[in-house]
VMD Tcl script that draws the C-alpha trace (Angstrom):
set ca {
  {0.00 0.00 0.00}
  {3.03 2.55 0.88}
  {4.66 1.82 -2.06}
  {1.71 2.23 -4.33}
  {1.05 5.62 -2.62}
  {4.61 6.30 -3.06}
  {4.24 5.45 -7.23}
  {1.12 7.74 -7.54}
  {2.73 10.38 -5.60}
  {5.36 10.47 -7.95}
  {3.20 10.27 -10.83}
  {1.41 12.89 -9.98}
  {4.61 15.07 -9.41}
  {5.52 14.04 -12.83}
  {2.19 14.73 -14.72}
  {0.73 17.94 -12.90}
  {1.58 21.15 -14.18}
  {4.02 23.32 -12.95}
  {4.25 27.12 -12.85}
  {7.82 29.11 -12.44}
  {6.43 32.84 -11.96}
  {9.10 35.58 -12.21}
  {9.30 39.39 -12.01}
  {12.82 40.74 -14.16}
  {13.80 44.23 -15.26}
  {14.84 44.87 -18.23}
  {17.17 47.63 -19.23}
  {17.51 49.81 -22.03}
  {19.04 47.82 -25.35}
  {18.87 44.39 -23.50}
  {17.47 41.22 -24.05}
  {16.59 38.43 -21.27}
  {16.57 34.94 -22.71}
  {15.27 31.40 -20.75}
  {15.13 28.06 -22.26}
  {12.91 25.30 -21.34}
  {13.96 21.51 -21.74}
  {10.90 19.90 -23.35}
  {10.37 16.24 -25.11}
  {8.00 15.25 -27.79}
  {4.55 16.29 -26.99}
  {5.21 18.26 -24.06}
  {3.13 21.42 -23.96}
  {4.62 24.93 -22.58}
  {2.71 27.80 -22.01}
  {4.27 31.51 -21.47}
  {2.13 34.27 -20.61}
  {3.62 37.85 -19.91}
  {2.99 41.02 -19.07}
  {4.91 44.49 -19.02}
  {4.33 46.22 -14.89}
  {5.97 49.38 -15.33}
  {8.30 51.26 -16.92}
  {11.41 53.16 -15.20}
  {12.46 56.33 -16.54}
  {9.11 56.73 -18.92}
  {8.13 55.35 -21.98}
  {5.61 52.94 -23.20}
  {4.53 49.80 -21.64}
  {5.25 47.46 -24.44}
  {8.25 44.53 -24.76}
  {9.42 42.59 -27.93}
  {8.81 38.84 -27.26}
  {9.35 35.50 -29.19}
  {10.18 32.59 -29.28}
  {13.17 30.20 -30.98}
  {12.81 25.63 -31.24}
  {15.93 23.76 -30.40}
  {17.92 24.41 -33.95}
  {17.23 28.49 -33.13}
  {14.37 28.89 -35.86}
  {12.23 31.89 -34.91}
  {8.85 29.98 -34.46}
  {6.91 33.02 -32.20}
  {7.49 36.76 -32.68}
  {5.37 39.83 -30.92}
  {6.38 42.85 -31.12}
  {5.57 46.14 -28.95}
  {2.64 44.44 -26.93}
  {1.99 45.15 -23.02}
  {0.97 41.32 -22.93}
  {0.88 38.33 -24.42}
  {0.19 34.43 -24.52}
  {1.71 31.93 -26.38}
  {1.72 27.98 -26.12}
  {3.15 25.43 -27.80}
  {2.97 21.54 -28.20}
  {6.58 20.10 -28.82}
  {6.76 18.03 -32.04}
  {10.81 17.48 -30.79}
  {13.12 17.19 -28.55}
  {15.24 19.57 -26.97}
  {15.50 23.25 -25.83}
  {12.92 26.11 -26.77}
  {14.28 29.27 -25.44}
  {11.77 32.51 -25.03}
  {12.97 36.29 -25.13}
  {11.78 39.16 -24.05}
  {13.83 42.49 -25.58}
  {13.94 45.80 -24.78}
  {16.31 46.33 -28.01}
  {14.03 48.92 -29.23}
  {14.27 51.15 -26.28}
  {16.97 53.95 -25.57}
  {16.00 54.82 -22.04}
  {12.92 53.26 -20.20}
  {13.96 50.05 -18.11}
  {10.89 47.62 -18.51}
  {9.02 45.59 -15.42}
  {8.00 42.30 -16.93}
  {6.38 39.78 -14.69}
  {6.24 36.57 -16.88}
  {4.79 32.57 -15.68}
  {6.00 29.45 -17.60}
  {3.21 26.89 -17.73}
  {4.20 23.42 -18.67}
  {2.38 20.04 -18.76}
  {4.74 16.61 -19.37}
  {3.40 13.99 -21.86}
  {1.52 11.15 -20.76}
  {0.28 8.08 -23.23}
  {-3.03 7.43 -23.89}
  {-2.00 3.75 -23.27}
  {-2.54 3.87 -19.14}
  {-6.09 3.48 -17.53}
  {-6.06 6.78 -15.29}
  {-8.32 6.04 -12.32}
  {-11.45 8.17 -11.94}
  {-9.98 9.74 -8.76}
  {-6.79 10.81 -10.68}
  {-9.00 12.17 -13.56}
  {-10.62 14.23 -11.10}
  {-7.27 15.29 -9.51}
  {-5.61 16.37 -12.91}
  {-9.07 18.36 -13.45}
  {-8.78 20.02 -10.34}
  {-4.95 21.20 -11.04}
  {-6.07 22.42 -14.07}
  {-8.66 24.56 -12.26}
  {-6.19 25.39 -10.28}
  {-3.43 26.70 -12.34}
  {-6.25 28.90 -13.93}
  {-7.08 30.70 -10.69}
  {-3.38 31.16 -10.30}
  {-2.94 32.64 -13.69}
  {-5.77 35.09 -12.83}
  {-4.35 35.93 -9.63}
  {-0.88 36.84 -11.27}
  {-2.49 38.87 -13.86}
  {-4.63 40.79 -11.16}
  {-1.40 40.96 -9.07}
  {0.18 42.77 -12.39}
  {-2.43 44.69 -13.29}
  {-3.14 46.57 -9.39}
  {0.83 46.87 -9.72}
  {0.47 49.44 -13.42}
  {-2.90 50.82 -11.99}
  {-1.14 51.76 -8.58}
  {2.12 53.05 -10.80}
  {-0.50 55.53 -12.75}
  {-2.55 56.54 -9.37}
  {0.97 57.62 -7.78}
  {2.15 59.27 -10.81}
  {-0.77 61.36 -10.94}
  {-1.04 61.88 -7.85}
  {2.18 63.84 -7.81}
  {1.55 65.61 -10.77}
  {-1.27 67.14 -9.12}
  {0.63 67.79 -5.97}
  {3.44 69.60 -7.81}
  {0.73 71.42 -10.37}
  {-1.30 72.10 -6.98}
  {1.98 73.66 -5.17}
  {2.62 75.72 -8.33}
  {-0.68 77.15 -8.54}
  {-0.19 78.22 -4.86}
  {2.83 79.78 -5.55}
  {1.92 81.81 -8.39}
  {-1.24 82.89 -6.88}
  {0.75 84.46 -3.67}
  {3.51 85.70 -6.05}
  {0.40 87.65 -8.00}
  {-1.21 88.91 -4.75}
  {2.51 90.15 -3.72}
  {2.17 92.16 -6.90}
  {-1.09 93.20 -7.06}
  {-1.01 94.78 -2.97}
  {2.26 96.07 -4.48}
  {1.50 97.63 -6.94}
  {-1.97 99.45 -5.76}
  {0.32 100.96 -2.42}
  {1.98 102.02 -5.29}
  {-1.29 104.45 -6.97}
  {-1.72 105.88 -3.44}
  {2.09 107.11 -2.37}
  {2.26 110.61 -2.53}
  {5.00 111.33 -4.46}
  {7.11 114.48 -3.73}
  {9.55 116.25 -5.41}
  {12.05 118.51 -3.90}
}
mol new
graphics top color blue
foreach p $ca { graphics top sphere $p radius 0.5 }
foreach p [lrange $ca 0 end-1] q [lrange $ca 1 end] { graphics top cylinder $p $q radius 0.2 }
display resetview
């Protein structure tokens, strides 16, 4: 009994889908490449999204996506966001990379997750109970992925409510300044109509 709890333990560390979630920066000019070791028939999903920007510019990264003899086989360019999945027909190592090439000044937030589900045959009778558990981890890795992308998206909403924020408090501390600068002038320049002015 251990040992067959033991075996389906392992199989189900082996066929459940994992998720590597990761938050990089990316600076002006630069590229950040990962690779993923995948065999026949394994699927890979990468989903990203662009948090923030340091130093301005537009919330947008270069992405794609290169199979294991370094043919392009994914390219997006200038997008916020993005999905892309893939079934592996081979072997080997599919790198991803996100670039900031096109950018001269503005370092990029990109929070990115790396879904990936290993092949298993058709040939094994899975067990209603582990049916029902690969459902549920399925269900489960969708929640996640929502959470992430409501995680990311609070992050650039946040970002633009502090930005503003301080534009307002700067424009607002102008606005006071000018105003007493103008009232300096104005009591000024009316003592000014009312001095008698002699000449001797």
């Amino acid at each position: 009994m251990l040992l067959r709890l033991t075996n389906l333990f392992s199989f189900f560390l082996l066929v459940l889908p994992f998720t590597l979630a990761h938050r990089i920066e990316i600076d002006p000019g630069e590229k950040e490449c990962y690779f993923e070791s995948l065999q026949p028939q394994d699927k890979m999903t990468i989903t990203y999204e662009v948090g923030g920007s340091i130093g301005g510019g537009h919330l947008d990264i270069d992405f794609y996506v290169t199979d294991p003899q370094g043919k392009t086989i994914y390219t997006q360019h200038k997008k916020p966001q993005g999905s892309f999945s893939l079934s592996a027909d081979q072997g080997g190592k599919f790198s991803y990379c996100f670039s900031n090439e096109m950018s001269s000044y503005a370092r990029k937030v990109l929070s990115f997750n790396v879904h990936g589900q290993l092949y298993v045959g058709d040939d094994e009778q899975i067990a209603p109970v582990e049916q029902e558990v690969r459902d549920l981890s399925t269900g489960l890795q969708l929640v996640k992925d929502e959470q992430a992308y409501l995680v990311v998206r609070e992050r650039v909403h946040r970002n633009t409510c502090e930005s503003t924020n301080s534009r307002v408090k700067w424009w607002a501390i102008v606005q006071t300044v000018i105003l007493f600068s103008l009232c300096a002038w104005n009591v000024h320049y009316l003592k000014s109509w009312f001095e008698v002015k002699r000449v001797l």
